[in-house]
C-alpha positions as CSV (number, residue, x, y, z in Angstrom):
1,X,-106.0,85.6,0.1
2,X,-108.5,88.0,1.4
3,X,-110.6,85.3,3.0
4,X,-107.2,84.4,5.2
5,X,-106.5,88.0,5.7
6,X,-110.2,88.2,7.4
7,X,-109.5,84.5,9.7
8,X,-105.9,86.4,10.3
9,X,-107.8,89.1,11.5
10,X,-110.1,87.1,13.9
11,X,-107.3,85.1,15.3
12,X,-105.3,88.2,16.4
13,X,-109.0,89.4,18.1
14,X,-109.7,86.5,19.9
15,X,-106.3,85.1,21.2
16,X,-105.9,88.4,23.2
17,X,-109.2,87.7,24.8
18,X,-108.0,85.9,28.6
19,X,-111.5,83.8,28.8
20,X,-110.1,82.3,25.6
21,X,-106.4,82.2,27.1
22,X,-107.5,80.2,29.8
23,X,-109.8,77.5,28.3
24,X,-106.9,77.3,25.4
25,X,-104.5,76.5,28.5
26,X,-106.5,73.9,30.1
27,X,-107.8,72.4,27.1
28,X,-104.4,72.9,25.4
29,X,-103.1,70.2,28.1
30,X,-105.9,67.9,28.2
31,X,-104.2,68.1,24.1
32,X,-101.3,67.1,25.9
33,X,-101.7,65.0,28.3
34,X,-104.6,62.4,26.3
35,X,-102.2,62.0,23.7
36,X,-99.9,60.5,26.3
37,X,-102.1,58.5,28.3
38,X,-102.6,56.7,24.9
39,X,-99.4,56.0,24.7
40,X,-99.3,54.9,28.3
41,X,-101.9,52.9,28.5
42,X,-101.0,49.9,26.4
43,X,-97.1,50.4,28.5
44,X,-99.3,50.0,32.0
45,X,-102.3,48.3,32.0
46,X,-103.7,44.6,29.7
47,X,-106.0,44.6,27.3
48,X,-108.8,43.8,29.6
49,X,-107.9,46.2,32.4
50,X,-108.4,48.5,29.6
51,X,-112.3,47.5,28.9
52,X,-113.1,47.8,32.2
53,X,-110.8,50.8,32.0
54,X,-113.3,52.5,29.4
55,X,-116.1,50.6,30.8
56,X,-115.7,52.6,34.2
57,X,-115.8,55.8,32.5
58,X,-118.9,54.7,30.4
59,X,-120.9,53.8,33.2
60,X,-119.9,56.1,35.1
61,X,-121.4,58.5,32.5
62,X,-124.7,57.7,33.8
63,X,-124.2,60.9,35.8
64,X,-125.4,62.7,32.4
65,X,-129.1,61.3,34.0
66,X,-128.1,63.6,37.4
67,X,-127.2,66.3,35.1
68,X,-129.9,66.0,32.4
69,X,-127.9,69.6,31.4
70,X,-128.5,71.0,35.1
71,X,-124.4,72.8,34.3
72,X,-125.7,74.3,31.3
73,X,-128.7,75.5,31.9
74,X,-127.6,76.8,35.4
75,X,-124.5,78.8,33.6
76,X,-127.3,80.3,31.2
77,X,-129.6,81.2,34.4
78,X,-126.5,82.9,35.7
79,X,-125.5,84.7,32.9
80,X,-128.7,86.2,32.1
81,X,-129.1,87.7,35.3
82,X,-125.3,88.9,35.5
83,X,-126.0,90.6,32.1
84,X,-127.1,93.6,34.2
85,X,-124.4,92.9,37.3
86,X,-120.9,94.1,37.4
87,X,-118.1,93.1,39.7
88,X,-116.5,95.4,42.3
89,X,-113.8,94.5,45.1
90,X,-114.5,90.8,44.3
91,X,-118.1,91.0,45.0
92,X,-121.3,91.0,42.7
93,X,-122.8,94.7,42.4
94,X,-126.1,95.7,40.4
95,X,-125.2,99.0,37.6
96,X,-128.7,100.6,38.7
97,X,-127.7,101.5,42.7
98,X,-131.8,102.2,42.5
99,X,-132.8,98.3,41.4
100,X,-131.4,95.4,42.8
101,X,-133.7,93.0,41.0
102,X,-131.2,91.3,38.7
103,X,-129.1,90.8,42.1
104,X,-131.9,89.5,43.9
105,X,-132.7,86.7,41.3
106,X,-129.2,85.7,41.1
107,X,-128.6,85.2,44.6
108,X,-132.0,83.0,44.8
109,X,-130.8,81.2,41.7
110,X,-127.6,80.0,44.1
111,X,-129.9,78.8,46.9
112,X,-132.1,76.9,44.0
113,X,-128.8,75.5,42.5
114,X,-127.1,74.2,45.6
115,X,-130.8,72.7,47.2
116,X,-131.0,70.8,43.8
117,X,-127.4,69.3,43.7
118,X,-127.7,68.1,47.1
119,X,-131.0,66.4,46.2
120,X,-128.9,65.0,42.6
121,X,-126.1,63.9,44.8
122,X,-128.1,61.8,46.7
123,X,-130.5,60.1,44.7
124,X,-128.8,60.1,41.5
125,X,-125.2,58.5,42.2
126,X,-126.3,55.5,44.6
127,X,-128.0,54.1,41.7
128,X,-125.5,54.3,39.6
129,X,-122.8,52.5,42.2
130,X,-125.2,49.4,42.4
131,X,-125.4,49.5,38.4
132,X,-122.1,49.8,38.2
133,X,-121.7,46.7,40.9
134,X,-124.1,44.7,38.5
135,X,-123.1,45.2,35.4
136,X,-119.2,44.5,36.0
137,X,-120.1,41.0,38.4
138,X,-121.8,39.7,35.1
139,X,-118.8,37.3,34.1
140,X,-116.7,36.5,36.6
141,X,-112.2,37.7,36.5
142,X,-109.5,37.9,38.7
143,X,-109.1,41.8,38.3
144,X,-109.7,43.9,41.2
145,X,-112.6,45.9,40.4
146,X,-114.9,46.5,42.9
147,X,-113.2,48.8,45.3
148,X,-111.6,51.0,42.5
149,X,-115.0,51.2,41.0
150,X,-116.7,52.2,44.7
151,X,-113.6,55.0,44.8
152,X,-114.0,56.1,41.5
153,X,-118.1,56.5,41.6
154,X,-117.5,58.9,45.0
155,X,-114.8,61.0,43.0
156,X,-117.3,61.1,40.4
157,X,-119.5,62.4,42.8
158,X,-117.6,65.2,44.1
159,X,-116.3,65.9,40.6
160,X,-120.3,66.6,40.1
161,X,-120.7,69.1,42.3
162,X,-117.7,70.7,41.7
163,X,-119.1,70.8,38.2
164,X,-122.0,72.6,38.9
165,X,-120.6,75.4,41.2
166,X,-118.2,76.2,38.5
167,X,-121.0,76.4,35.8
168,X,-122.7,78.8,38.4
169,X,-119.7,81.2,39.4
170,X,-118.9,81.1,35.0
171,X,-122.1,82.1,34.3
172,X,-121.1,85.8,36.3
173,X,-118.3,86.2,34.0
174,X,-115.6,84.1,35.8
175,X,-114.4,82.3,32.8
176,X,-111.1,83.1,33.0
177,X,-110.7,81.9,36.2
178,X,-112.9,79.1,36.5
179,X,-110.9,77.3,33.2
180,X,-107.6,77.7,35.5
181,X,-109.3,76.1,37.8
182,X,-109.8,73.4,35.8
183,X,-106.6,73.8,34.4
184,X,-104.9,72.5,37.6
185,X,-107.6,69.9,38.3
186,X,-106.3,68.7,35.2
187,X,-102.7,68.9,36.2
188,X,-103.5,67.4,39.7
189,X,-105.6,64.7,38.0
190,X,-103.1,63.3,35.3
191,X,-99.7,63.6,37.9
192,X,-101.7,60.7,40.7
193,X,-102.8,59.1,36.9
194,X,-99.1,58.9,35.8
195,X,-97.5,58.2,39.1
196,X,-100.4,55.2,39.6
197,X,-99.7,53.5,36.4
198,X,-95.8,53.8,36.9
199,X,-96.7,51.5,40.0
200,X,-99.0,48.9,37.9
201,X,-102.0,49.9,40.3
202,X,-104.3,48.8,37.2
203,X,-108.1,50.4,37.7
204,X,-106.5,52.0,41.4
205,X,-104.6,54.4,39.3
206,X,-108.0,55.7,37.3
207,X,-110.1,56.1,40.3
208,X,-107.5,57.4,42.6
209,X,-106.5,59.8,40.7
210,X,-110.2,61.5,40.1
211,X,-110.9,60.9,43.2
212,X,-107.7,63.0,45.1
213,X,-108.3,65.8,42.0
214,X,-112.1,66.4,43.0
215,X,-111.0,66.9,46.5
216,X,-108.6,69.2,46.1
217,X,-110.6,71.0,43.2
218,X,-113.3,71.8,45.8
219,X,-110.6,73.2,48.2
220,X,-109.4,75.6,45.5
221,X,-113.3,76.5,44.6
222,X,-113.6,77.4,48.3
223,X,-110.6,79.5,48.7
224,X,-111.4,81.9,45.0
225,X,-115.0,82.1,45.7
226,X,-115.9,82.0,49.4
227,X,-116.4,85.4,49.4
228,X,-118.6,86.2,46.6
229,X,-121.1,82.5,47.3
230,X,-120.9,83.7,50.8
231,X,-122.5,87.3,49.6
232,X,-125.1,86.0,47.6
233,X,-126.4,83.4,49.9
234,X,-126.9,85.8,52.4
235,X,-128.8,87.8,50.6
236,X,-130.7,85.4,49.5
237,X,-132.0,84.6,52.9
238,X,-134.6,87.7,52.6
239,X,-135.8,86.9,49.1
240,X,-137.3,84.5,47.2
241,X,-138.3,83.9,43.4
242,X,-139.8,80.9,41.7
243,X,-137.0,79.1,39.7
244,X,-138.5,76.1,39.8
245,X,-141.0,77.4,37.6
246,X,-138.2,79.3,34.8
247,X,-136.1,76.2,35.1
248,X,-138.2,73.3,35.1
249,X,-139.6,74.6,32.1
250,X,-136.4,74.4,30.0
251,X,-135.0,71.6,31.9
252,X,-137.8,69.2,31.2
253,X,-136.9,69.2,27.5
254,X,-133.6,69.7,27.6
255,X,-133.3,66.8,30.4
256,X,-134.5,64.7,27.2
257,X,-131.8,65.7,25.0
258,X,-129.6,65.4,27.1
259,X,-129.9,61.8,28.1
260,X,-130.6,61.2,24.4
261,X,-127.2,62.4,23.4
262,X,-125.7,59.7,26.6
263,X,-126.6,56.9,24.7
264,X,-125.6,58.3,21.4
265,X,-122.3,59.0,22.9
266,X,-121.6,55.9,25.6
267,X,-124.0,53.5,24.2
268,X,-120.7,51.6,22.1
269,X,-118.4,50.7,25.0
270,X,-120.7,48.6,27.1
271,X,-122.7,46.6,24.3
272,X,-119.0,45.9,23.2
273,X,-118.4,44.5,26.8
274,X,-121.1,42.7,26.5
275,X,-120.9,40.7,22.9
276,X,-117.0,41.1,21.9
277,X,-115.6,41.2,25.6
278,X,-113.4,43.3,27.6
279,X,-110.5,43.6,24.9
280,X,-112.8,44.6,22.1
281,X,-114.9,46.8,24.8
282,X,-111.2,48.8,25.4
283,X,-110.3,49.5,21.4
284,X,-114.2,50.7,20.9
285,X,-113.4,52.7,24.2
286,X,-110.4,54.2,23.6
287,X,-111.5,55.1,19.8
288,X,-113.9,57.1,21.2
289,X,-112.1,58.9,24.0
290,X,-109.6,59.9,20.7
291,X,-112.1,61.7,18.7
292,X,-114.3,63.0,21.6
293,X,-110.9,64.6,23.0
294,X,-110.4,65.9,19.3
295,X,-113.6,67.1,19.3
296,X,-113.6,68.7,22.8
297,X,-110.4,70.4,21.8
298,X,-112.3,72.3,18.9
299,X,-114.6,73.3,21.0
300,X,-112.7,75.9,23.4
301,X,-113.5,78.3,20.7
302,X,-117.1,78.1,22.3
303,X,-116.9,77.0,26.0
304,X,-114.9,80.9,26.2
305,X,-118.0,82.6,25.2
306,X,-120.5,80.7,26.8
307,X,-121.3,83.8,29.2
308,X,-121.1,86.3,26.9
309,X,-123.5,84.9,24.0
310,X,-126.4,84.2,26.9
311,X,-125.6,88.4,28.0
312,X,-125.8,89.0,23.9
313,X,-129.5,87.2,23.8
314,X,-130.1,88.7,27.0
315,X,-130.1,91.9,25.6
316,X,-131.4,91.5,22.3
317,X,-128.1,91.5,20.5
318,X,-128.8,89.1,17.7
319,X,-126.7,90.4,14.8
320,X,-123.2,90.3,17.4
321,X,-124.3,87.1,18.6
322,X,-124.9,85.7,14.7
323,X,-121.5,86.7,13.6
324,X,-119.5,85.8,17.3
325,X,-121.1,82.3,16.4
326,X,-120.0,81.9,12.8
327,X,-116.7,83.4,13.4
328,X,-116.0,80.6,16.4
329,X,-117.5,77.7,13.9
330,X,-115.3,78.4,11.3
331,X,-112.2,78.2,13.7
332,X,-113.3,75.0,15.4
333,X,-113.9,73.1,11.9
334,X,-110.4,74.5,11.4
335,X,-109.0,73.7,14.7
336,X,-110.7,70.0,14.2
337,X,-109.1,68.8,10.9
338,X,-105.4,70.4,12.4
339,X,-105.9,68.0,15.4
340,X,-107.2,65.4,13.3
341,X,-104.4,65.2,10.9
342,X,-102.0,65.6,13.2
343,X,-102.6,61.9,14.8
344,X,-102.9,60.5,11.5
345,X,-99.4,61.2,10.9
346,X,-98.5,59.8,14.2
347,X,-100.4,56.8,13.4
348,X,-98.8,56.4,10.1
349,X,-95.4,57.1,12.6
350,X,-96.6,54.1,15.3
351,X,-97.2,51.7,12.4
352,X,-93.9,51.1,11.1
353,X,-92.1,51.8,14.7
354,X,-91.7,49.5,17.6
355,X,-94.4,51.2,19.0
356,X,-97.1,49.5,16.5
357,X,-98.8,48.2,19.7
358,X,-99.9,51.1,20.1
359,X,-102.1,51.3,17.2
360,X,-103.2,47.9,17.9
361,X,-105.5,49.2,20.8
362,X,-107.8,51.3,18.4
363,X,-110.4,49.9,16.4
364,X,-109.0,49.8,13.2
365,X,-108.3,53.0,10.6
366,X,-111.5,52.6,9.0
367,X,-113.5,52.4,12.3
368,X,-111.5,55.4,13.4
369,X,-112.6,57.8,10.4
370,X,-115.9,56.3,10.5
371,X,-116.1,57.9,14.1
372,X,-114.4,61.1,13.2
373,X,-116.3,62.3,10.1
374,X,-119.5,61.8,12.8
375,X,-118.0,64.3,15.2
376,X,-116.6,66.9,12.5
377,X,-120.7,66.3,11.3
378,X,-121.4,67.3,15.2
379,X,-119.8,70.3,15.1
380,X,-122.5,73.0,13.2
381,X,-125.3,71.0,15.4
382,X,-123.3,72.1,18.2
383,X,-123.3,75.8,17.1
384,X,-126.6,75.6,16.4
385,X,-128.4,74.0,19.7
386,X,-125.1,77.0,21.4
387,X,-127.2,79.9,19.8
388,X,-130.7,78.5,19.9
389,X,-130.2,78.0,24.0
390,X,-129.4,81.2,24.3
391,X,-133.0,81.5,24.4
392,X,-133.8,79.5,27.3
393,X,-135.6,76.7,25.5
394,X,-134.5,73.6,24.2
395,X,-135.5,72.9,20.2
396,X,-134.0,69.6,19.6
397,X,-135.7,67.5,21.8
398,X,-137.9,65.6,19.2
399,X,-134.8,65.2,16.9
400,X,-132.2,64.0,19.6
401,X,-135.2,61.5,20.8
402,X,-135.7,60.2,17.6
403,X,-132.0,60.2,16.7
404,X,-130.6,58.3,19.7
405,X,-133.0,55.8,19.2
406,X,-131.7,55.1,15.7
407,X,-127.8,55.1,17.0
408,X,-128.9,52.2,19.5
409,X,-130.5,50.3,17.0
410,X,-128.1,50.6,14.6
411,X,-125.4,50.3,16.8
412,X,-127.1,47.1,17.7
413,X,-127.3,45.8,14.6
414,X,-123.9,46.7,13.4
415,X,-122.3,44.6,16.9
416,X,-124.4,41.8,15.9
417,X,-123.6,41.2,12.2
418,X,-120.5,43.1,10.9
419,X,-116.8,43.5,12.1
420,X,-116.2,45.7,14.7
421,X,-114.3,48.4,13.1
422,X,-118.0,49.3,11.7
423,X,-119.4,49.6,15.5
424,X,-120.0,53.1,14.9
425,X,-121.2,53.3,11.4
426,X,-124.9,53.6,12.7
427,X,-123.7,56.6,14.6
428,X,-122.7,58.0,11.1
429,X,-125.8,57.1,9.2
430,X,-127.5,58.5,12.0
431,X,-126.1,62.2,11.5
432,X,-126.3,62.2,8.4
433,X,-129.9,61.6,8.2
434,X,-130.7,64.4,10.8
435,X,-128.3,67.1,9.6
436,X,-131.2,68.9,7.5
437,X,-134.1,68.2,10.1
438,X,-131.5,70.1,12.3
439,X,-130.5,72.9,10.4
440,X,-134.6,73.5,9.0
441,X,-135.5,73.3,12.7
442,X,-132.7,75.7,13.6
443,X,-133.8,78.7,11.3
444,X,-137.6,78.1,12.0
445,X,-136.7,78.7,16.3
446,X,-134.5,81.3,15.6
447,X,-136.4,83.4,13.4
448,X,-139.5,82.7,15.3
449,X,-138.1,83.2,19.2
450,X,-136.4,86.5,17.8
451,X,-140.0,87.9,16.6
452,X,-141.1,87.0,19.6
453,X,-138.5,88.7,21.7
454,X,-138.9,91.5,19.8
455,X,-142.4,92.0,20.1
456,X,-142.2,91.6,23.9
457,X,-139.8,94.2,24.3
458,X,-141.7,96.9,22.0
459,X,-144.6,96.2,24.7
């Protein structure tokens, strides 16, 4: 009873806190909403429009290589300057009137950022339409895919850099109001889904629909924030400081992660394409979209803090920052098997209904908990790599190099010689293999980066 009484306790903190509010609201609806687009789906759109449905969105994922973790990394630049910023009138002000330092760098850091996305935006997402073209012209079909799939890498594109300035303005403390921004990207995004499908547009409704929501996204990023980017480039037009140095550093390991965790993650859906066909492609697809949603879902306990753990390590703050982490694990394990078992029971529901074609679009119930006991694994790694990047450095690298390698191989093997419900059983293997490596390698860093912080700081 008393160990309730304490969660209790942390509940009542946390749900008053608005960051938390906010990502609950827009994640809250994505809860919604993917639930429904399930359920859509199969009412809408063939099985093979839905492989190249998933497909889309796996290739598509190639973007990861433009990002490498570009966001994250420039979210924990931000925050570890804004540490020692406040917020007046809408505009970034430093708390010592005498030294503008912290101001100086974060305002260069902008400049760096937007000079770099251009640069991503240019090189990055061309290659990925010609994959794209390639990969879907291998066997020839009657659906109507190239168009959708030219309109759907541009909204990609602009969904990209909208990414990135978000992960920027977040980083100074904005998370309130950069999840509503979200929220009703969202909200834009699943209305031109919905009213697409309704008019059996097939792959128009998917790419449309991103494609009108990154748009309009950007117009609302312009109008909250004009101000304040408008401040801060300016006065960055007298300064200068050498982030390609601090970030190129971090970026060039975690860059390897990164892309490591793509193939882990999206590796499934196209080799699916490729032996089983589109139908089999779309049940691996939508499988995985389930319990990455689930798994997204129990992770707004984290995205809230995201600032405010980088300004903890920033200033040295270890035993807060310990116990912030372990208080938002605990609820996101929690907040994981809720979700979980809550579309077991409507499975159980769709079985013996009418609407039993539903269930029929998944890999079967096995290949489902095979999937979902991986991403309930995922979660303390998650925690883990959270805290250690706090730091500015990236300690999984070797692990998440050697680990994707073992997904694709297994994942290989598993496509070639057993039933497809067990598609994903090397992904499982896989993380349970590294689990210890991960948590040994996670109390070496920390205790070692936190001496070393220390010791600076003394000197």
């Amino acid at each position: 009873m008393q160990y309730f009484s304490k969660i209790k306790k942390v509940l009542n903190q946390v749900l008053l806190d608005k960051d938390l509010q906010n990502t609950t609201l827009n994640q809250g609806f994505k809860l919604i909403t993917g639930p429904l687009l399930i359920l859509l789906l199969p009412l809408y759109i063939s099985q093979e429009v839905q492989g190249y449905w998933f497909s889309f969105i796996s290739i598509s994922a190639l973007s990861v290589l433009a990002d490498l973790g570009f966001t994250v990394i420039i979210l924990q630049f931000s925050a570890h300057e804004f540490a020692y910023l406040g917020i007046s009138n809408n505009f970034i002000v430093s708390n010592d009137i005498r030294n503008n330092y912290h101001l100086i760098k974060l305002s260069t850091l902008l400049r760096f950022t937007i000079k770099w996305l251009i640069k991503l935006l240019i090189f990055a997402f061309t290659p990925i339409l010609i994959v794209g073209l390639i990969f879907f012209n291998i066997d020839p079909t009657e659906i109507n895919w190239k168009f959708p799939w030219i309109l759907y890498t541009v909204g990609a594109m602009i969904t990209f850099a909208n990414t990135v300035i978000l992960s920027y303005i977040e980083g100074c403390n904005f998370v309130a109001k950069t999840q509503r921004i979200r929220f009703y990207s969202t909200i834009i995004n699943f209305t031109i889904l919905f009213l697409f499908l309704a008019l059996r547009t097939d792959l128009y409704a998917l790419s449309i629909s991103l494609l009108f929501s990154s748009v309009i996204t950007s117009i609302i990023i312009y109008k909250k924030f004009h101000f304040l980017l408008y401040q801060l480039w300016e006065i960055s037009k007298n300064e200068s400081y050498d982030w390609f140095h601090d970030f190129f550093i971090f970026f060039k390991k975690y860059a390897i992660s990164v892309a490591s965790g793509y193939l882990v993650v999206q590796i499934s859906t196209p080799l699916s394409f490729i032996y089983f066909g589109a139908v089999e492609a779309g049940k691996v697809g939508l499988t995985m979209s389930l319990c990455t949603a689930i798994f997204s879902i129990s992770n707004i306990w984290f995205q809230s803090i995201a600032p405010k753990v980088n300004m903890l390590n920033s200033k040295k703050k270890w035993r807060h920052l310990s116990l912030l982490i372990s208080k938002r694990l605990i609820l996101s394990v929690y907040t994981y098997i809720f979700v979980f078992l809550i579309f077991s029971i409507l499975y159980v529901l769709f079985k013996y209904s009418s609407l039993s074609e539903i269930n029929n679009r998944f890999l079967p119930f096995t290949g489902i908990l095979i999937l979902v006991f991986h991403w309930l694994l995922q979660l303390p790694n998650y925690a883990m790599a959270f805290y250690l990047r706090a730091f500015k450095k990236e300690p999984f690298m070797i692990l998440s190099f050697l680990s994707s390698i073992c997904v694709v191989i297994l994942t290989w093997f598993s496509i070639l010689y057993l039933p497809t419900k067990y598609v994903f059983s090397g992904l499982l293997i896989t993380t349970i293999v590294f689990l210890p490596l991960t948590v040994g390698m996670y109390f070496k860093k920390r205790n070692k980066w936190q001496y070393i912080a220390s010791s600076n700081l003394q000197q």
